[in-house]
Structures are given as structure tokens and as C-alpha cells.
KOLPADO-958688 format. One line per 4 residues: number of its first residue (from 1); their letters; for each residue z, y, x of C-alpha. Coordinates in Angstrom, 1 decimal, m for minus. Last residue first. Layout:
BEGIN
NUM> a> Z:Y:X; ...
# end
This chain:
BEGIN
402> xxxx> 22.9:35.2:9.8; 21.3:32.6:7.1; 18.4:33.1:5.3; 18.9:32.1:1.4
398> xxxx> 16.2:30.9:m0.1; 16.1:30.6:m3.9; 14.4:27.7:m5.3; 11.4:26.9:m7.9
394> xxxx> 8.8:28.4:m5.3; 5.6:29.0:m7.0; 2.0:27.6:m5.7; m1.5:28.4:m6.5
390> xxxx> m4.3:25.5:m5.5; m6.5:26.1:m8.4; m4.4:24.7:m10.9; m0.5:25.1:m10.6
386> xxxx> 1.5:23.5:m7.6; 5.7:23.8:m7.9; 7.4:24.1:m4.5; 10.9:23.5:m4.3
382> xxxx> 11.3:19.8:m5.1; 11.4:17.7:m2.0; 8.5:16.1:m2.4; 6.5:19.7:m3.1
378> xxxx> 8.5:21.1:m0.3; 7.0:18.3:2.1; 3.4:18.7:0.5; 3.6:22.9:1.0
374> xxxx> 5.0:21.8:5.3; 1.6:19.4:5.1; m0.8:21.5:3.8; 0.7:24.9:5.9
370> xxxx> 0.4:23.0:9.0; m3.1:21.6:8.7; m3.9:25.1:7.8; m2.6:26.6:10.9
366> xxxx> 0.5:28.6:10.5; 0.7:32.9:10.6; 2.5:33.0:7.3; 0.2:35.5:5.5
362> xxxx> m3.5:34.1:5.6; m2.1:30.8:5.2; m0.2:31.5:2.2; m3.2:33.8:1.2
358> xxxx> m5.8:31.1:1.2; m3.5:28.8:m0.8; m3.2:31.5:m3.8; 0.4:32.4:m4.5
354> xxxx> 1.5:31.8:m8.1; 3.6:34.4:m9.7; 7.0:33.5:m11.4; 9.1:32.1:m8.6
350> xxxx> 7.3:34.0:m5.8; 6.3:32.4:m2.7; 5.8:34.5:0.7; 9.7:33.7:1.6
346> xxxx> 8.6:29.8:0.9; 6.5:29.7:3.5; 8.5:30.7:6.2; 11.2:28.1:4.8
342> xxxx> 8.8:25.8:5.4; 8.4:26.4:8.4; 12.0:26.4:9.7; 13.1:23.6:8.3
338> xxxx> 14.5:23.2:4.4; 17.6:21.8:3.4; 19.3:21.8:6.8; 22.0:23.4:5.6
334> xxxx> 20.9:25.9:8.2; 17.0:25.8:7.2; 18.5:27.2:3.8; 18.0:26.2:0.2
330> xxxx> 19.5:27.4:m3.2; 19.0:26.2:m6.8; 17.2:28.3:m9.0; 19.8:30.4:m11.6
326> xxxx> 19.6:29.3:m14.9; 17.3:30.6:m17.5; 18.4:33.7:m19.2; 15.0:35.0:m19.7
322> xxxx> 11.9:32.4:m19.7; 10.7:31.2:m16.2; 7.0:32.2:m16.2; 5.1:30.0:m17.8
318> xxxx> 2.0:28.0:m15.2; 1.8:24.4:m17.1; m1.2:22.8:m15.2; 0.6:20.4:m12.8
314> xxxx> 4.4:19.7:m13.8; 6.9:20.1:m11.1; 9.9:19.9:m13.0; 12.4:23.2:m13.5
310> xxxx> 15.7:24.8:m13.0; 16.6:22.3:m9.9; 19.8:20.2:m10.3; 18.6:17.3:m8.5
306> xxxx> 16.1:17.9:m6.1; 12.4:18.4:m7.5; 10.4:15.6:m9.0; 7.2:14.2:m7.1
302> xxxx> 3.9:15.6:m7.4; 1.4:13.9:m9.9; 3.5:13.8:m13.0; 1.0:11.2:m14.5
298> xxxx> 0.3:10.5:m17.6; m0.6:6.8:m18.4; m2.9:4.7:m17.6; m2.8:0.6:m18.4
294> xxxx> m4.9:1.0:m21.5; m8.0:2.9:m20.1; m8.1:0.5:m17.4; m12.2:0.3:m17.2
290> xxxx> m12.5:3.6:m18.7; m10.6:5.7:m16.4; m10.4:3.5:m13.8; m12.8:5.9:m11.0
286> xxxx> m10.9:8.7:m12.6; m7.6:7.2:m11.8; m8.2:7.5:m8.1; m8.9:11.8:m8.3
282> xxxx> m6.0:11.8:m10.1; m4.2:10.5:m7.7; m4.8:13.3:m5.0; m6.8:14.5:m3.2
278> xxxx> m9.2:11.5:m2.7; m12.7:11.6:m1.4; m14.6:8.9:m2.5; m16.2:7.0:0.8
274> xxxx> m19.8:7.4:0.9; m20.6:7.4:4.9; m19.8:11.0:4.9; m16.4:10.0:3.3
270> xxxx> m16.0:6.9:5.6; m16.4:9.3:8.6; m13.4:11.4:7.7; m11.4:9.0:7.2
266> xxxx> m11.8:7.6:10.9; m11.6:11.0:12.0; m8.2:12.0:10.8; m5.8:10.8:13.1
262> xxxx> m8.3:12.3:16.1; m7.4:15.9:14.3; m10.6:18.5:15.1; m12.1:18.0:11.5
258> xxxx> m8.8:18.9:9.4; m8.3:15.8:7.0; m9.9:14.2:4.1; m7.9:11.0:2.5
254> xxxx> m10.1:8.3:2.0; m11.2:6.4:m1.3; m13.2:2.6:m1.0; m13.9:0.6:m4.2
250> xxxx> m13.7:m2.9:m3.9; m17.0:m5.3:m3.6; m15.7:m7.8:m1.4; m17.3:m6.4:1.7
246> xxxx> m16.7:m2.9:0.7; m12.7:m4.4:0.8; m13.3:m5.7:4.1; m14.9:m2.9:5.3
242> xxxx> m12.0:m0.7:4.1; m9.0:m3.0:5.9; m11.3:m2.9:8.9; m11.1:0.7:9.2
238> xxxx> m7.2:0.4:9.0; m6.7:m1.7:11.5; m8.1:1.0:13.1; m10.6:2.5:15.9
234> xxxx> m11.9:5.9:14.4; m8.8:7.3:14.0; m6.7:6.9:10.6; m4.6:8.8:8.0
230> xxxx> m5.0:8.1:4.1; m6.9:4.9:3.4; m6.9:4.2:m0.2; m8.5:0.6:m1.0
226> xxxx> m9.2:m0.5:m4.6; m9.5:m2.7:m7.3; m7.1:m4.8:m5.3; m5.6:m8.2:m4.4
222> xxxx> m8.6:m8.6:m1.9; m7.8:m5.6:0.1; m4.7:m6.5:1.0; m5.5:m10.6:1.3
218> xxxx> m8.7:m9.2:3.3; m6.0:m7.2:5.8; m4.0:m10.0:6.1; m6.4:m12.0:8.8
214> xxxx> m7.1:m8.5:10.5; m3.3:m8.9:10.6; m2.6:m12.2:11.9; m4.3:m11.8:15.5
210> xxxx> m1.3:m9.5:16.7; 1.4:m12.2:15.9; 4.3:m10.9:13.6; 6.2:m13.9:14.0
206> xxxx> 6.1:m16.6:11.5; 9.7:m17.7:10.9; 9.2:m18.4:6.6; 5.2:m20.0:6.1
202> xxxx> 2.4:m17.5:6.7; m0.1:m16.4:3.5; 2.1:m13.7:2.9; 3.3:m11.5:m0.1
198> xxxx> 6.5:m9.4:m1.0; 6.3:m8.7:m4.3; 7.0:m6.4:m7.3; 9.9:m3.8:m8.2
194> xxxx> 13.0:m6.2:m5.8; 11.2:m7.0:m3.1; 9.7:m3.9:m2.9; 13.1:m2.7:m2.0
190> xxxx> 14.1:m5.8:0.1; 11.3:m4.8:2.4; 11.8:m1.3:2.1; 15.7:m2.2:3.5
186> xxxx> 14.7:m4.4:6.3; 12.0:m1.9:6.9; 14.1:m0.9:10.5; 13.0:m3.9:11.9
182> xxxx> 8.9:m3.8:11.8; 8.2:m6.4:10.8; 11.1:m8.4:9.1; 11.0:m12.0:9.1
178> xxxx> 12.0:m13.6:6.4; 8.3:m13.6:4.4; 7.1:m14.5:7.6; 3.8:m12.6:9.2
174> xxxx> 1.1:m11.2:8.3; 2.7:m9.4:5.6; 1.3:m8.1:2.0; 3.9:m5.5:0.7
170> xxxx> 3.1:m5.2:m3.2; 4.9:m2.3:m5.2; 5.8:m1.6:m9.0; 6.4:2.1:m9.7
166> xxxx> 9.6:4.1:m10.8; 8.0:7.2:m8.5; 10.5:7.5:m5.8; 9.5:3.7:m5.2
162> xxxx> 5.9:4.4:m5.4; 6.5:7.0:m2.5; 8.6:4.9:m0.5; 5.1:2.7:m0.6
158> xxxx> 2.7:5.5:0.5; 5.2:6.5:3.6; 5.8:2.7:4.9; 1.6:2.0:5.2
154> xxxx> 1.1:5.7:6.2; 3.6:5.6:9.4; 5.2:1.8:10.3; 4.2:m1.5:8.5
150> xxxx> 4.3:m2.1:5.5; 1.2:m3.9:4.5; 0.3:m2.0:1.5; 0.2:m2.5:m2.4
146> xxxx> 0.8:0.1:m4.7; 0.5:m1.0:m8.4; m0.5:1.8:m10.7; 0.1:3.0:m14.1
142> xxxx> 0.3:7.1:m13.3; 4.2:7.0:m12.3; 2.9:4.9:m9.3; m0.4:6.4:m8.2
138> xxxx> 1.3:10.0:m8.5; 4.1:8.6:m6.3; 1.4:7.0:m4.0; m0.2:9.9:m3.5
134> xxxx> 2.6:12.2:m2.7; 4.1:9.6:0.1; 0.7:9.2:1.6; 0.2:13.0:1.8
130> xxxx> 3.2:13.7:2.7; 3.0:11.1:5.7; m0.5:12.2:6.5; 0.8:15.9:7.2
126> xxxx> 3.5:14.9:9.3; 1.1:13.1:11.4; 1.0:9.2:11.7; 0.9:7.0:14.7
122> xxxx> 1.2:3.9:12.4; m2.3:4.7:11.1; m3.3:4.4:7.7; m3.7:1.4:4.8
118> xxxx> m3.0:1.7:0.9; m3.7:m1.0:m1.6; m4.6:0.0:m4.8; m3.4:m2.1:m7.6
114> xxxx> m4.8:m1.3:m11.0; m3.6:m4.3:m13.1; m4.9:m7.2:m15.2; m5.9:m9.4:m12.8
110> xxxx> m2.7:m8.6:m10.8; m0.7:m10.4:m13.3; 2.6:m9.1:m12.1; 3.9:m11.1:m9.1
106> xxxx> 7.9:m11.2:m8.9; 9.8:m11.5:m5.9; 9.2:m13.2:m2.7; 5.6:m14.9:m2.8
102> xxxx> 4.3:m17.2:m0.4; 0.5:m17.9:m0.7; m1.3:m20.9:m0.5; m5.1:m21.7:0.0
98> xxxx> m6.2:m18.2:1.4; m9.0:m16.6:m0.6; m12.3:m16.7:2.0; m15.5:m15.2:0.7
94> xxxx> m13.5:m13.2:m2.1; m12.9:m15.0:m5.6; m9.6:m16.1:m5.9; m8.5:m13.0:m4.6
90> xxxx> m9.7:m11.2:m7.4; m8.7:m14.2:m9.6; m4.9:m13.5:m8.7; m3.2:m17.2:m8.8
86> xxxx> m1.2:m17.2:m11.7; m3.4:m20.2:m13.1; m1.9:m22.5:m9.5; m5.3:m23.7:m8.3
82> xxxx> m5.5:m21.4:m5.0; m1.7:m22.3:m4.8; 1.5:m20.2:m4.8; 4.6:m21.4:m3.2
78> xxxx> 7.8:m19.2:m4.6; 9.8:m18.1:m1.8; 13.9:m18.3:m2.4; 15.4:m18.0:0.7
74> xxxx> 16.5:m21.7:0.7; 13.7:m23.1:m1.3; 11.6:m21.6:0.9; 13.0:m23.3:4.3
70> xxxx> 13.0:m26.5:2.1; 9.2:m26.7:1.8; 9.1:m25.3:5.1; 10.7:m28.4:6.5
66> xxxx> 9.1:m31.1:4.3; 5.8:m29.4:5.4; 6.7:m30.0:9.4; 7.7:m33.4:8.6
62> xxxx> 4.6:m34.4:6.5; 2.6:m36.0:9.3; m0.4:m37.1:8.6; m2.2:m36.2:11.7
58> xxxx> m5.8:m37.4:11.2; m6.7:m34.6:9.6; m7.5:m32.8:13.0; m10.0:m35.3:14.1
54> xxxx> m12.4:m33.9:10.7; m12.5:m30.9:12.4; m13.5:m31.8:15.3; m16.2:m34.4:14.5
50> xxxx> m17.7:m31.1:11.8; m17.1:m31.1:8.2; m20.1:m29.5:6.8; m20.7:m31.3:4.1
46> xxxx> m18.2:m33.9:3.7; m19.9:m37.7:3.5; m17.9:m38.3:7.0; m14.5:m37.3:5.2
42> xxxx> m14.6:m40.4:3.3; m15.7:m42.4:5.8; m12.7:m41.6:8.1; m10.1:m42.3:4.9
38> xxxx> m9.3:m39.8:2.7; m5.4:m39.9:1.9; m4.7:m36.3:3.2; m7.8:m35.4:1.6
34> xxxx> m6.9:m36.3:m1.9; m3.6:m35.0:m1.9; m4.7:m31.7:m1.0; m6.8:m31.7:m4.3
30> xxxx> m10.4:m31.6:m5.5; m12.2:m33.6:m3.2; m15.3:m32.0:m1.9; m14.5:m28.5:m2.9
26> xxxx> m10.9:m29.0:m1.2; m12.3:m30.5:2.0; m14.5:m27.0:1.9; m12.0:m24.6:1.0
22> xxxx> m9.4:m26.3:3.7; m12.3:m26.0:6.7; m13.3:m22.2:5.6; m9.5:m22.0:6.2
18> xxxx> m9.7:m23.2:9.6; m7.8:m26.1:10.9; m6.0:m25.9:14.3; m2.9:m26.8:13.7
14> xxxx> m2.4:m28.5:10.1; 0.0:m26.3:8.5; m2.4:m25.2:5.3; m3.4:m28.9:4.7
10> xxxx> m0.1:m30.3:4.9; 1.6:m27.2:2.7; m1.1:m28.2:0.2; 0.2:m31.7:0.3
6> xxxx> 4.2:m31.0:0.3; 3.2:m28.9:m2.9; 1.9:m32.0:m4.8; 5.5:m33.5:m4.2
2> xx> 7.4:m30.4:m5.1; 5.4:m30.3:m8.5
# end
């Protein structure tokens, strides 16, 4: 196996060489080890194999594959091929599937999975962070597989949401599976890592080049039933992360936001444009319903309170707390528990009678925007309990402090 490996890691390494060049040589002669000992003539009966091309695979040099070979062994990367039977058949079968993938971890079957890959803007606003990190909590204690490319803002928030959730994760790089992008992920790296897989189609020391990431973005999309995109402008990496996956047939969901923000236009425009709109997980599942009827499972779809709160935040169930319950746990912006506005909101909730949305914003004197994402934030953390129709309870006391 370590000998046929040397071979793909030739072809995948040779400077130069484009991966519609690899698919093709590969068509035409079933194995890596069959090109690299193709003569001249050989290679002239190849279909599409242009003079330049075809010059590059004269280098048969196997030093530099002989190094990365051992460079994974070290670190403990698992070489995946476009012929290995564990190779995801969704990714298999896009226009252009890489040829080898390094894998840190453990990858699930994806075939058989709902993964939805998550993308959004690194300059994030608070309200696309909870939303992210709600989302892909419900996603992850509903039977999904998160997958993102963890970098900084939605990417990073929708994937420490899986984790609060129990779930299995996917982080697709474009760059080195050792090299940590950006730095301070070292420890959501080694957390996904750890539940699912760390994924890259660049060998161990590749920098985080800027041109590698529209190259990602297919794997990312590619892996998945579908792609969520939470938070972006109208000129994102993101945005090219959901035409790739319309491209490949994937679903596409957005993430609506408030009209006037510029982080939310790009999602916006993919919802008129036919984009599902997504609110929360639920609204994901329903597309998988019957297709992953098997994997689903119910889904507590806002996060569970602090420890030692009275009560879980479970959608739909709306009792009042019954008598000689304990006492709700208390909160205070000085403990630092709670800021500011959010503890204004949380002095118009009641702990027994839900607060219609249009009132909280009615009453607190925030902008809508504001109220959705300080609500989301005390949903995370526990104090806020939604019921249907948009009505809240607090399930903590707040103390205001001299």
C-alpha cells in the first residue's frame, strides 16, 4: 500500500499539473503507477493531454513524495485516494473530485450522512455568530454532520456549536493538515479532530495561500447534501461556496438578515434568487425528512442552559414552573453573566408567561437586529427559553446590582 501511495502522491505533487490533467491520465491508464512509467508515446495517444502537460511528467522524481509520505506517518494523516472504497461518492462524483485527500481523524461514511457544510463571513456580527452557533447545535443533536472551513467568524461559530451539541464535525482546510489557520483554532482544530475530521487536499506544511480556498470550497460543498450560509456580503468566499454547491446539484439554505446590514446582503440575495430560508435547524431537516428518515433524531434545537438551571430549553412545551420548584439560578451584568442588553431584556421576561417578540422590541427600546441576537446569546447561554410563535420566558433570576 505505501508503495502504490508514493505514486499518487507523484501525480498530486508534480508542479504545475492540473487536476483535470491527473483525472484524465488516470481515465486513460487506470493507476498512478501507470503513468509515472508511461513512456512519451504512451502519453501521446491521451486525449487531451496537451505538449505541456505531458513535459511535466517527465520528472520522476519520488523524493519529494517519499518526504510527505513520512511527514504523515509522523503526525498521523491517513492518505485517501479517488479509488480508496472509503472515498465519499459525493465527492467522487462532482466535475473535479481531488485525487488524494489527507485526513486527520476519523471519516464517517459520508455517503450515508447528512452533512451540511456551513460558510459566512469572517467579519461577522454578533447576531450571525448566535445564529451560527444555534444552528449548528440544533444541526448536531438533530443527526447532523457539520462541516466548515474553520476559519474565523461564522465558519468557527457554526462548528463550536456542533461541539456544545455532542455532534460529529468536518473542518476542510486549504492548507496543511499541521498548519493551523487561523492560530488561535489550534484548540477547535484538535477538537474536530477528535469528533470527525480534519480534511485537505494539501500535503502537511502547506501555507494558507489565498488561491487555495476557492479550490476548498468545492471539496466543502462537495462532501455535502447541503450548503448553509449564515452571514455574508455580496462579495464572498462564501457566495462561491453556494454556487459551487448549486453547481454540483447540493441544496443551498441562507440565513435571512435585517435588509440595511452589508453582512447580510449576500444571503439575502440567494433567498430571492431561491435559496431556502433557514431559521433554524428544523427548517434544514425538513428538506431530509424522508430521504434520511433513519439518521434523524429529535432535536433540542437551542442549546442547554448553564449548569444548575431549573429547567431545559425545550421548544413547544410552555408549563408554568410547578410549585415548590427550585429557585432559578441568578445572573447579573456585574458577575459578568449577562451584559447590559441582555439583561434589559430579561427584566421585560417573565418566568411563567411568554413575552411576544414584537413586544420585547416594542418595550426595550433596541433595534430588532439587536434584540435577535442579545435573545440568541441568552438562549446559548441558558436563560431564555423560546416557545412557539416567537414567545420567550426567562428561566433565571436577575439581580441588578447597586
Amino acid at each position: 500500500m505505501m508503495s502504490a501511495l508514493k505514486y499518487w502522491l507523484w501525480l498530486t505533487r508534480l508542479p504545475g499539473l492540473r487536476n483535470q490533467t491527473r483525472l484524465l491520465l488516470l481515465r486513460h491508464f487506470g493507476t498512478p503507477e501507470s503513468v509515472y512509467f508511461a513512456e512519451p508515446p504512451e502519453l501521446s495517444l491521451v486525449e487531451g493531454l496537451d505538449r505541456q502537460q505531458a513535459a511535466i511528467l517527465s520528472n520522476r522524481s519520488l523524493d519529494a513524495a517519499e518526504r510527505v509520505l513520512e511527514r504523515c506517518q509522523k503526525l498521523n494523516i491517513d492518505l485517501l485516494t479517488l479509488q480508496d472504497a472509503n472515498y465519499p461518492n459525493r465527492l467522487r462524483n462532482i466535475y473535479d473530485p481531488p485525487c488524494l485527500l489527507y485526513v486527520r481523524g476519523h471519516l464517517p461514511p459520508l455517503d450515508e450522512e447528512i452533512v451540511v457544510s456551513a460558510v459566512g463571513t469572517r467579519k461577522c456580527t454578533p447576531y450571525g455568530v448566535a445564529c451560527a452557533e444555534r444552528i449548528g447545535y440544533g444541526l448536531a443533536t438533530g443527526g447532523a454532520i457539520v462541516a466548515s472551513g474553520l476559519a474565523r467568524g461564522i465558519d468557527s461559530a457554526v462548528i463550536r456549536g456542533a461541539l456544545l451539541g455532542g455532534g460529529v464535525t468536518l473542518g476542510l482546510l486549504g492548507n496543511g493538515l499541521d498548519v493551523v489557520y487561523p492560530r488561535e483554532n489550534y484548540a477547535l482544530y484538535e477538537d474536530v479532530a477528535a469528533t470527525g475530521a480534519l480534511i485537505s487536499e494539501y500535503p502537511p506544511g502547506t501555507e494558507p495561500l489565498p488561491g487555495n480556498f476557492p479550490l476548498r470550497n468545492r471539496i466543502l460543498s462537495g462532501v455535502s447534501v447541503g450548503t448553509l450560509v449564515v452571514e455574508a456580503p455580496l462579495r464572498s468566499g462564501a457566495l462561491i461556496t453556494a454556487s459551487r454547491a448549486l453547481e454540483q446539484g447540493r441544496d443551498v439554505f441562507a440565513v435571512p438578515g435585517p435588509i440595511d446590514a452589508y453582512t447580510s446582503q449576500g444571503c439575502n440575495r440567494l433567498i430571492r434568487d431561491g435559496a431556502s430560508l433557514v431559521s433554524d435547524a428544523a427548517d434544514i431537516f425538513e428538506a431530509y425528512a424522508a430521504r434520511f428518515r433513519d439518521k434523524l433524531r429529535p432535536s433540542r434545537e437551542i442549546p442547554p442552559p448553564v449548569p444548575d438551571a431549573a429547567a431545559k430549553p425545550v421548544r413547544g412545551i410552555e408549563e408554568p414552573e410547578p410549585a415548590g420548584a427550585a429557585p432559578l439560578p441568578v445572573v447579573s451584568v456585574e458577575d459578568g453573566a449577562v451584559s447590559e442588553q441582555q439583561a434589559q431584556i430579561l427584566r421585560l421576561l417573565d418566568a411563567r408567561e411568554p413575552v411576544q417578540i414584537d413586544d420585547l422590541i416594542a418595550d426595550s427600546g433596541l433595534s430588532t437586529p439587536q434584540v435577535l441576537a442579545e435573545l440568541t446569546m441568552l438562549q446559548i447561554g441558558g436563560c431564555v427559553r423560546e416557545h412557539d410563535g416567537k414567545r420567550y420566558t426567562r428561566t433565571v433570576e436577575l439581580r441588578d446590582d447597586p
